[in-house]
C-alpha positions as a printed NumPy array, in Angstrom:
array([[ -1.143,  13.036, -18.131],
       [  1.186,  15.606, -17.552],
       [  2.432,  17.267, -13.763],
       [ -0.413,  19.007, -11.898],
       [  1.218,  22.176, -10.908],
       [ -1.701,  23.53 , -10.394],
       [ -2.765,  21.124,  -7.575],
       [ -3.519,  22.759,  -3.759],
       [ -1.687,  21.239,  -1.194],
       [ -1.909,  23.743,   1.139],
       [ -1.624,  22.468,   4.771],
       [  1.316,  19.915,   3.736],
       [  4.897,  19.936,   4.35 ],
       [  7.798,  17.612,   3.346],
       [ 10.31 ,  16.553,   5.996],
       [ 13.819,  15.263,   4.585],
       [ 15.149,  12.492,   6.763],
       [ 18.328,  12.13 ,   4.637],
       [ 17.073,   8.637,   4.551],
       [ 12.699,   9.252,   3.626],
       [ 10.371,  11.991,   3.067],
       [  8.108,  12.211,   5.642],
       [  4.658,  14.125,   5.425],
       [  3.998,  17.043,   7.663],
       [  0.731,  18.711,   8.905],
       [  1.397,  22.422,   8.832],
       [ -1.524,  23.143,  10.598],
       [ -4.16 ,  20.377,  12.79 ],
       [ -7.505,  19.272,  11.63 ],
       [-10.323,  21.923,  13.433],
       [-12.309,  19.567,  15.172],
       [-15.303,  22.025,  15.713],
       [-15.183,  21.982,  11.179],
       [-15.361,  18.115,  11.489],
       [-18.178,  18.155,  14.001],
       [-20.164,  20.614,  11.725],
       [-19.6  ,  17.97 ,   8.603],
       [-20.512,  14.959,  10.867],
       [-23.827,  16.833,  11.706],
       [-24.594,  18.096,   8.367],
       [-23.914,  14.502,   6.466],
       [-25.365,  12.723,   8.567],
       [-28.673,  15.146,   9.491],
       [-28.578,  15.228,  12.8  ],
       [-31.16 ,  17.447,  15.264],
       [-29.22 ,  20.292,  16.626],
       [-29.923,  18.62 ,  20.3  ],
       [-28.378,  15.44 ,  18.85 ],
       [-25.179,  13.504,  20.319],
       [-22.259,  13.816,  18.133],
       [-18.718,  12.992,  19.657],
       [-15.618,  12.868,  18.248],
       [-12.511,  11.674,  19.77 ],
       [ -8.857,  11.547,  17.868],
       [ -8.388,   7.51 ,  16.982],
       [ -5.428,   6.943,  15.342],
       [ -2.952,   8.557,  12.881],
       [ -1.217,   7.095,   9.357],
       [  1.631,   8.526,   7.361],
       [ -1.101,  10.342,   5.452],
       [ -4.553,  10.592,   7.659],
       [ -5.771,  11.468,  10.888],
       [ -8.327,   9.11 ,  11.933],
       [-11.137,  10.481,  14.465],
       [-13.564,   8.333,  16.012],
       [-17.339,   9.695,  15.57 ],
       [-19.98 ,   8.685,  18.014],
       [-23.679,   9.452,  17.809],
       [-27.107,   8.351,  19.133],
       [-27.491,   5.233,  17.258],
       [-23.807,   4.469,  15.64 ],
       [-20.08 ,   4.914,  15.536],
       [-18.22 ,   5.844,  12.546],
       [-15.074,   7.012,  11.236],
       [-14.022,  10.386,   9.852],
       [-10.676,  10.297,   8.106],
       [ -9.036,  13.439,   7.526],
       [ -5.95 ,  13.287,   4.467],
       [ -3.419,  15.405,   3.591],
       [ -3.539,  16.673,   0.351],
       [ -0.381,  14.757,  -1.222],
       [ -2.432,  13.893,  -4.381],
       [ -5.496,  16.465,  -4.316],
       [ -8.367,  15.012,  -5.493],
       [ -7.274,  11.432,  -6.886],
       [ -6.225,  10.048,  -3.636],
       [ -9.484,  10.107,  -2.185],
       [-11.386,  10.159,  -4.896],
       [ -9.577,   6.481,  -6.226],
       [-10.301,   5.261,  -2.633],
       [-14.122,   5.883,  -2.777],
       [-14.601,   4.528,  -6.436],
       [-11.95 ,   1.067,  -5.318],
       [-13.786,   0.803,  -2.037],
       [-17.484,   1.385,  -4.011],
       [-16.452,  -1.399,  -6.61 ],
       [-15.059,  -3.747,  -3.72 ],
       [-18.172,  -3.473,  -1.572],
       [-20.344,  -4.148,  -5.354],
       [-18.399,  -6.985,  -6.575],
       [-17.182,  -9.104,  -3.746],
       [-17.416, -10.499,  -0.186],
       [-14.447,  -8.652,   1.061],
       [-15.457,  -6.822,   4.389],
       [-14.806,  -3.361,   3.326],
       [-15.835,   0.023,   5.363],
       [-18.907,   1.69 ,   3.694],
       [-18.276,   5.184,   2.925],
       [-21.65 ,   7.441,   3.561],
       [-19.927,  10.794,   2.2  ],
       [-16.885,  12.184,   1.048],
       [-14.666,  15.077,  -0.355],
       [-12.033,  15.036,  -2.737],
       [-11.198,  19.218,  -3.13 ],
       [-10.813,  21.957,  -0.857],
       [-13.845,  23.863,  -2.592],
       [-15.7  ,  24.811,   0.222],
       [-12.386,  26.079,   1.833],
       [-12.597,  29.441,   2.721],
       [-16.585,  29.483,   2.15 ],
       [-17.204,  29.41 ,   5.875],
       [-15.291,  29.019,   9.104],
       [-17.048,  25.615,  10.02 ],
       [-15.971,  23.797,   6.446],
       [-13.522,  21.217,   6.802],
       [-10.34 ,  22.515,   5.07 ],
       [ -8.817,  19.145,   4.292],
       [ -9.86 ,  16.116,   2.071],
       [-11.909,  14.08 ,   4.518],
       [-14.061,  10.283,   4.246],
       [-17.065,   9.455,   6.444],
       [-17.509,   5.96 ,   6.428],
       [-18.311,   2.911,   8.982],
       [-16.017,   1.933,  11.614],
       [-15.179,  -2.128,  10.938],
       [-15.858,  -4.588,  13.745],
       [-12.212,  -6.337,  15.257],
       [ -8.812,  -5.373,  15.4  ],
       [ -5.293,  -5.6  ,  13.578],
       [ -4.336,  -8.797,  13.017],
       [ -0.581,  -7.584,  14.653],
       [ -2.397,  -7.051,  17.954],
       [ -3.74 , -10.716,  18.156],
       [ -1.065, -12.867,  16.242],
       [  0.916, -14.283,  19.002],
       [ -2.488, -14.89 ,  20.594],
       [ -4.014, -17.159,  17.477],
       [ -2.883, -21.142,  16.667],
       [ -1.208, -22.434,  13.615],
       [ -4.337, -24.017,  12.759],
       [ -6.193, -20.191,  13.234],
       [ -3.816, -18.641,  11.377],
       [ -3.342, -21.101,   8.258],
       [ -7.779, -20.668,   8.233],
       [ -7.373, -16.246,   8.245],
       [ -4.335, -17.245,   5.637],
       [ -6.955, -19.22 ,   3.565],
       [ -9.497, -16.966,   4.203],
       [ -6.827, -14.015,   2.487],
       [ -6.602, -16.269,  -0.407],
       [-10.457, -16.652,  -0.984],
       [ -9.952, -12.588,  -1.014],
       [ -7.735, -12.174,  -3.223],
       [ -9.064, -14.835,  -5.62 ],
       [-12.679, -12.802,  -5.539],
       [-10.668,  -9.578,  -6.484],
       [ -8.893, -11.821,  -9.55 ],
       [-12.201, -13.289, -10.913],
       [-14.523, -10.21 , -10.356],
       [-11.763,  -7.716, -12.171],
       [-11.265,  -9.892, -15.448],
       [-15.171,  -9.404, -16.051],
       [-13.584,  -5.925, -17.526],
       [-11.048,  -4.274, -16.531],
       [ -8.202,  -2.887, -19.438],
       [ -4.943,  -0.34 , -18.092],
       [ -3.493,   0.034, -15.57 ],
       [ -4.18 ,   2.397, -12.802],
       [ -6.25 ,   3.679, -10.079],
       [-10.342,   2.992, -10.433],
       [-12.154,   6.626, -10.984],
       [-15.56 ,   7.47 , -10.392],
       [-18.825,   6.865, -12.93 ],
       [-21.876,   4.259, -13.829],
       [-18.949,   2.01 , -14.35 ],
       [-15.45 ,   2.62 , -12.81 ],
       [-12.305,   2.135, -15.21 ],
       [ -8.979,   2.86 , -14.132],
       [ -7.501,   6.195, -14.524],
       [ -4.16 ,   8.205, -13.217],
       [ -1.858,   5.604, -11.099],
       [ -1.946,   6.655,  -7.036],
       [  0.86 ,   5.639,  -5.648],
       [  4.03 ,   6.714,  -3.514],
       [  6.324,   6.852,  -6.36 ],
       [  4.339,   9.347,  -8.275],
       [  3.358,  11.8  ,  -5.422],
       [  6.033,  11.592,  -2.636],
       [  8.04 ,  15.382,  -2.384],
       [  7.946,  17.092,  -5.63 ],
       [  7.241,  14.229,  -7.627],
       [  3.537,  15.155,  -8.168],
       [  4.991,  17.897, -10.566],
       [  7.433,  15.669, -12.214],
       [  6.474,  15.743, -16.035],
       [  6.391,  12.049, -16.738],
       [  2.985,  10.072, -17.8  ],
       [  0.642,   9.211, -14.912],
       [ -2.041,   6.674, -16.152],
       [ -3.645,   4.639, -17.176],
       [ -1.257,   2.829, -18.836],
       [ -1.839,   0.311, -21.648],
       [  0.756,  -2.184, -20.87 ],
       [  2.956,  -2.837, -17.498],
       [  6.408,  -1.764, -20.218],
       [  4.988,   1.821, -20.192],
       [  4.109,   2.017, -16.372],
       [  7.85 ,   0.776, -15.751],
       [  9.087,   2.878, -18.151],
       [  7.384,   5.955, -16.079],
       [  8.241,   4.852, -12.577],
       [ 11.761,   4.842, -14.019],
       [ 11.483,   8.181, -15.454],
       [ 10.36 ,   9.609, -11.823],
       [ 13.339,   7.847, -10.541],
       [ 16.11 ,   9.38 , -12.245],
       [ 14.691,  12.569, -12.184],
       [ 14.735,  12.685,  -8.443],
       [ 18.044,  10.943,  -8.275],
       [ 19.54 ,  13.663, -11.198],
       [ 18.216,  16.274,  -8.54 ],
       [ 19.765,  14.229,  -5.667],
       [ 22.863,  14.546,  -7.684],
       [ 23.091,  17.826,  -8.566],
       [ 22.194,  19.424,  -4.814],
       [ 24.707,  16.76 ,  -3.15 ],
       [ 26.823,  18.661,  -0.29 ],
       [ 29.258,  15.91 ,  -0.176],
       [ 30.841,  13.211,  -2.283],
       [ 29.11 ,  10.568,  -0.479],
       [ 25.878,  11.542,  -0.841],
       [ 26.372,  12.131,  -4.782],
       [ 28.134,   9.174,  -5.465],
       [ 25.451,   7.35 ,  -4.148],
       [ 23.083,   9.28 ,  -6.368],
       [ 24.717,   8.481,  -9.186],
       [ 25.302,   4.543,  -8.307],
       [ 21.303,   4.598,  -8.09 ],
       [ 21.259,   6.618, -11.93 ],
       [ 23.377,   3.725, -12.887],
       [ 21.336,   1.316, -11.835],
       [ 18.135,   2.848, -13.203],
       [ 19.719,   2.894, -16.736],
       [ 20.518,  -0.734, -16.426],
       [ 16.681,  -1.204, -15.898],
       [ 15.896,   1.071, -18.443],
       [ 17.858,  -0.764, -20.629],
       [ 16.501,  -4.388, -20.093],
       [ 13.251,  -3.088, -20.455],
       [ 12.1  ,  -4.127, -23.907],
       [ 13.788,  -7.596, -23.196],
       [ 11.469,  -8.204, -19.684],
       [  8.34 ,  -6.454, -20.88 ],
       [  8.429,  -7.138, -24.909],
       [  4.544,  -6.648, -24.657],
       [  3.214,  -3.195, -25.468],
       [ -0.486,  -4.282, -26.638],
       [ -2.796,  -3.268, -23.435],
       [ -3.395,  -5.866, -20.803],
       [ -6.44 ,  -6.843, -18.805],
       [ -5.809,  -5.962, -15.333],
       [ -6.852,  -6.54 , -11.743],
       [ -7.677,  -5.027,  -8.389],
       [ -5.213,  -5.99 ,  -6.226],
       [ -3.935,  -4.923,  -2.752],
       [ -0.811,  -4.687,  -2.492],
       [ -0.092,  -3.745,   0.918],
       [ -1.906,  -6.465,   3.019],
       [  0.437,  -6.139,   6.141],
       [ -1.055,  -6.969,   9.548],
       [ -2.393,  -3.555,  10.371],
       [ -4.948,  -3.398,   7.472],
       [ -6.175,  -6.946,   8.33 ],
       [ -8.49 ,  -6.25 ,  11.119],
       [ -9.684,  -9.796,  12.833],
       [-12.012, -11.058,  15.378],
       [-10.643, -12.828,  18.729],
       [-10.996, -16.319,  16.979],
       [ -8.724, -15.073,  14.216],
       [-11.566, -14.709,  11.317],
       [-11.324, -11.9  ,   8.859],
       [-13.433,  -9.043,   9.75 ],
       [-12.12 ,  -5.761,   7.747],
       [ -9.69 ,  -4.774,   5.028],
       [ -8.674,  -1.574,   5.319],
       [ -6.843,   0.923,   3.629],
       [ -7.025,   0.775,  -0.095],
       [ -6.024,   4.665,  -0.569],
       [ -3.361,   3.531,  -3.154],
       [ -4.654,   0.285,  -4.536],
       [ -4.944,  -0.121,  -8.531],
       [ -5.759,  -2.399, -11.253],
       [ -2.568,  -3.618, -11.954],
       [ -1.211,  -6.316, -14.432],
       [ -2.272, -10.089, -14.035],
       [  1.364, -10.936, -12.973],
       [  1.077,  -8.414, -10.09 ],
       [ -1.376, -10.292,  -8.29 ],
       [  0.711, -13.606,  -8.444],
       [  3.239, -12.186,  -5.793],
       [  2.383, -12.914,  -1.658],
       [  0.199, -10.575,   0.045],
       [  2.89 ,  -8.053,   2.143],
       [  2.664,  -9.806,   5.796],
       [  3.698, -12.638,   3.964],
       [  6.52 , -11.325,   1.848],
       [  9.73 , -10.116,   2.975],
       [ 10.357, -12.315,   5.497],
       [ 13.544, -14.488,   5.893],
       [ 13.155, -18.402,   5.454],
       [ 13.1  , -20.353,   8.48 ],
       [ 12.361, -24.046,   8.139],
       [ 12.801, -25.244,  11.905],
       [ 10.902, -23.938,  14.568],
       [ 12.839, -21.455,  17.297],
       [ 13.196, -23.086,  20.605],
       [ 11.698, -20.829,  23.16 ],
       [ 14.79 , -21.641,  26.114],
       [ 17.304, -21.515,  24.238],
       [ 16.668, -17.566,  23.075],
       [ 17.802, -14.944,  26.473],
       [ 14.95 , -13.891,  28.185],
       [ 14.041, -10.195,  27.842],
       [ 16.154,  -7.557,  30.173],
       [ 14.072,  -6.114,  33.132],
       [ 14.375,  -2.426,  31.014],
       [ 13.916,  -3.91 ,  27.667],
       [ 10.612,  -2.328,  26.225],
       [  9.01 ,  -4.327,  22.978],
       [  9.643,  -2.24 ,  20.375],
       [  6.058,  -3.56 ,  18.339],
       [  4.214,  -2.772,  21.81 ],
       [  2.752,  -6.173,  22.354],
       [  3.621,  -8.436,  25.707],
       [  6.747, -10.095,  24.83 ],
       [  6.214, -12.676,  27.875],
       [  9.694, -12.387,  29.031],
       [ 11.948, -13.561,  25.821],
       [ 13.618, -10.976,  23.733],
       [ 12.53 ,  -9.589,  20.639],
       [ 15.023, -11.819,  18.732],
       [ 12.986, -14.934,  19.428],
       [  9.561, -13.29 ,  17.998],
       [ 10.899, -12.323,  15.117],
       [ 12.633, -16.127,  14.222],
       [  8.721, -17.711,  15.342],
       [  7.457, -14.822,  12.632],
       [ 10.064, -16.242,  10.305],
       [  9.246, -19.724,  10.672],
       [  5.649, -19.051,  10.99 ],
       [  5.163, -17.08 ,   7.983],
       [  7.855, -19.484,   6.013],
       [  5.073, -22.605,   6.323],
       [  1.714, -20.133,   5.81 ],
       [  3.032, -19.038,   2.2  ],
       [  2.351, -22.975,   1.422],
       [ -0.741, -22.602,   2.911],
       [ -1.327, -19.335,   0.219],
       [ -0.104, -20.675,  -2.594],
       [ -2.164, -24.038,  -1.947],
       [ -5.047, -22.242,  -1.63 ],
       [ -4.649, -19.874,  -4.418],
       [ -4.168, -22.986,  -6.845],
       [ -6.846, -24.447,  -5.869],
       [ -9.167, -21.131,  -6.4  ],
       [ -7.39 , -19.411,  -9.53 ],
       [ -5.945, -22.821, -11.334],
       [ -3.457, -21.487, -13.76 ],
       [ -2.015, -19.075, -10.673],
       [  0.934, -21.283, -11.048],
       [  1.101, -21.096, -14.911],
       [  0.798, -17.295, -15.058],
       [  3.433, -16.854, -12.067],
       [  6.282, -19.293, -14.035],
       [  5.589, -17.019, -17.349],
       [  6.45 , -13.931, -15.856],
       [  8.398, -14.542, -13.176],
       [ 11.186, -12.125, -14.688],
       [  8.567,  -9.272, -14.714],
       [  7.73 , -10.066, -10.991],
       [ 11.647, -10.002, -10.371],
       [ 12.041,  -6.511, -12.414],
       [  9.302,  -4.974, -10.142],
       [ 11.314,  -6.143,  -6.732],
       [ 14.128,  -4.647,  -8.539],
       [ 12.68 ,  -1.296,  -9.103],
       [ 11.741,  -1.581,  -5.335],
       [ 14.464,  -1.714,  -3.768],
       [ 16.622,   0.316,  -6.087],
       [ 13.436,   3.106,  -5.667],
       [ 14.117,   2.247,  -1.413],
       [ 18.21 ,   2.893,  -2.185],
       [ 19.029,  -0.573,  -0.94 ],
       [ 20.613,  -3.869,  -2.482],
       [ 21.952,  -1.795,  -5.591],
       [ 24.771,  -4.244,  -6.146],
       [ 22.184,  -6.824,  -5.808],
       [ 19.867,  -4.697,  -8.375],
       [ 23.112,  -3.937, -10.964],
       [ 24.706,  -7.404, -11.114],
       [ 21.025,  -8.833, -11.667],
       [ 20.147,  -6.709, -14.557],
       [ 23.886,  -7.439, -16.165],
       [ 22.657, -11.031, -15.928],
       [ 19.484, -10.776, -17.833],
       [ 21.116,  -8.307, -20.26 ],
       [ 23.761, -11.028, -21.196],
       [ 20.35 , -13.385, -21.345],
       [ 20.948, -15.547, -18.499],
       [ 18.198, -16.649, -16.567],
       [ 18.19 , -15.97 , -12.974],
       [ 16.077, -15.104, -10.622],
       [ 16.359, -12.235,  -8.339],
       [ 16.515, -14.277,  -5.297],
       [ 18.923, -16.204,  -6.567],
       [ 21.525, -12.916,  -6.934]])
């Protein structure tokens, strides 16, 4: 699939940090258009109660919180950086999850993935927009410091039984890789992800799924990489900034070159549904810690077997920290000192939360992987066989972030030459 110049994204600016892209709204969501939509979807008597309240924002949604006689739901409003597949994927993904496992997904009551009504009258919603339920609890960031070890190994557990569901239920037929599309029986289609709509690189000519095997969906990711870096390179305003582009072009040939040797497959694979961005804002919980919602899947895919061996994202990332922080011996928080994640930092500075995170999520990833041998038995097996694939992917994702690209050169020289090493180890 080739770029999508034709695509509407009207509504949707880019902001360049020098360091990130970062979506703009060029004009606000009308909420007399999303009251009219609330009313019309869900049939309500002209005399009916229908409130709606902003709830939250994300980099690419406005949340607003819709209240009626008899429930409360969610409208999410989405900028139009992938028209039509964004939302569309999300509704078929969240369709299939609700169908085929136990996870506690939001149902969706209505949708729309175009602008075609835009234009047709002055109540229409002119953005992509999801109706769907609002889930019971709250993030699981908001409540951590609150929950036990024992609590939090359980939710941990509990994540694993997840994940496993999403593992056994996908093998029953999934084949490609890429983001599940609408029908009698969803199969993936174009990839959704960051990579291939972020700036300008929704018109990037460069194949966008499904792909047969996880060599051609590297090979693509790498293509949209040093296409935006040659770009980088050739608007640079100072040496700096184009040396650095061309350190990351570098890099991305030394990728591109060890290719073949990492990925040697090119038959298609069965994949799975797995999401990969599990941090502790899409994990909403209950007070005792228990699982009640798993939100945002606007970007999950089927993606190759060996994807869904790495650690759900709260749990990866993190520095290893074997002993446990010492509360007294950390300073205590200055009187002006304001907790940067929001929460009560009962009078210790930030420094000591983020070692207890350390430690804490050092001894939970046993707790995962325990758990995740136990429920998917050759977890283990499948991880050790492609371990190099799983270390080419971290590779691509920091080199895509522009960090670590000693770390990313000197690691690809190493498996070029045929030594084995894992990224970590570099």
């Amino acid at each position: 699939m080739r770029p999508d110049s034709h695509l509407d994204q009207d509504g949707l600016a880019w902001d360049d940090t020098g360091l990130q892209l970062i979506p703009r709204w060029t004009r606000e969501p009308s909420l007399a258009a999303i009251i009219f939509v609330c009313r019309r979807e869900l049939q309500l008597a002209p005399d009916a109660e229908c409130k709606i309240s902003f709830f939250a924002a994300g980099a690419f949604n406005k949340l607003y919180l819709v209240t009626t006689e008899s429930s409360t739901l969610l409208m999410r409003v989405s900028l139009p950086v992938y028209p039509h597949y964004k939302t569309r994927g999300e509704v078929a993904t969240l369709g299939w999850v609700r169908e085929h496992t136990q996870i506690p997904v939001p149902k969706v009551l209505a949708s729309q993935d175009n602008r075609t009504n835009a234009g047709a009258s002055e109540d229409e919603l002119d953005f992509e927009w999801m109706l769907m339920e609002r889930m019971p609890g709250q993030p699981l960031s908001k409540v951590w410091r609150n929950l036990s070890m024992q609590q939090k190994a359980a939710l941990v557990e509990q994540l694993a039984g997840f994940q496993a569901q999403l593992h056994a239920n996908s093998q029953l037929g999934f084949s490609g890789i890429g983001t599940l599309q609408p029908g009698a029986t969803p199969c993936p289609g174009r990839v959704v992800s960051h990579e291939f709509f972020m700036g300008d690189h929704v018109q990037y000519d460069v194949p966008r799924g499904p792909f047969r095997s996880s060599r051609d969906w590297m090979h693509s990711q790498l293509q949209i990489l040093i296409l935006a870096q040659s770009a980088a390179r050739d608007r640079a305003e100072n040496d700096d900034d184009r040396e650095e582009a061309e350190e990351m072009l570098e890099c991305a040939e030394k990728l591109l070159g060890i290719l073949p040797k990492v990925f040697p497959e090119e038959a298609s694979e069965h994949t799975v549904i797995w999401h990969d961005d599990l941090n502790t804002q899409n994990i909403l919980v209950n007070e005792e810690g228990r699982i009640t919602g798993i939100v945002d899947w606007e970007c999950v895919s089927a993606f190759p077997l060996w994807m869904a061996t790495r650690l759900p994202a709260f749990l990866d990332g993190q520095s290893e920290r074997t002993e446990e922080p010492v509360r007294d011996t950390y300073a205590d928080a200055g009187a002006d000192e304001e907790p940067e994640d929001g929460l009560d930092n009962e009078g210790k500075n930030m420094l000591y939360w983020i070692h207890l995170m350390e430690y804490e999520v050092t001894k939970l990833k046993g707790v995962y992987e325990a758990k995740m041998r136990e429920l998917w038995p050759d977890q283990g097996k499948v991880a050790q066989e492609n371990a190099k694939k799983v270390d080419f992917y971290e590779a691509l994702l920091q080199l895509t972030a522009g960090i670590w690209l000693g770390q990313v050169a000197e690691w690809a020289e190493k498996v070029e030459q045929g030594e084995s090493v894992r990224w970590a180890d570099v």
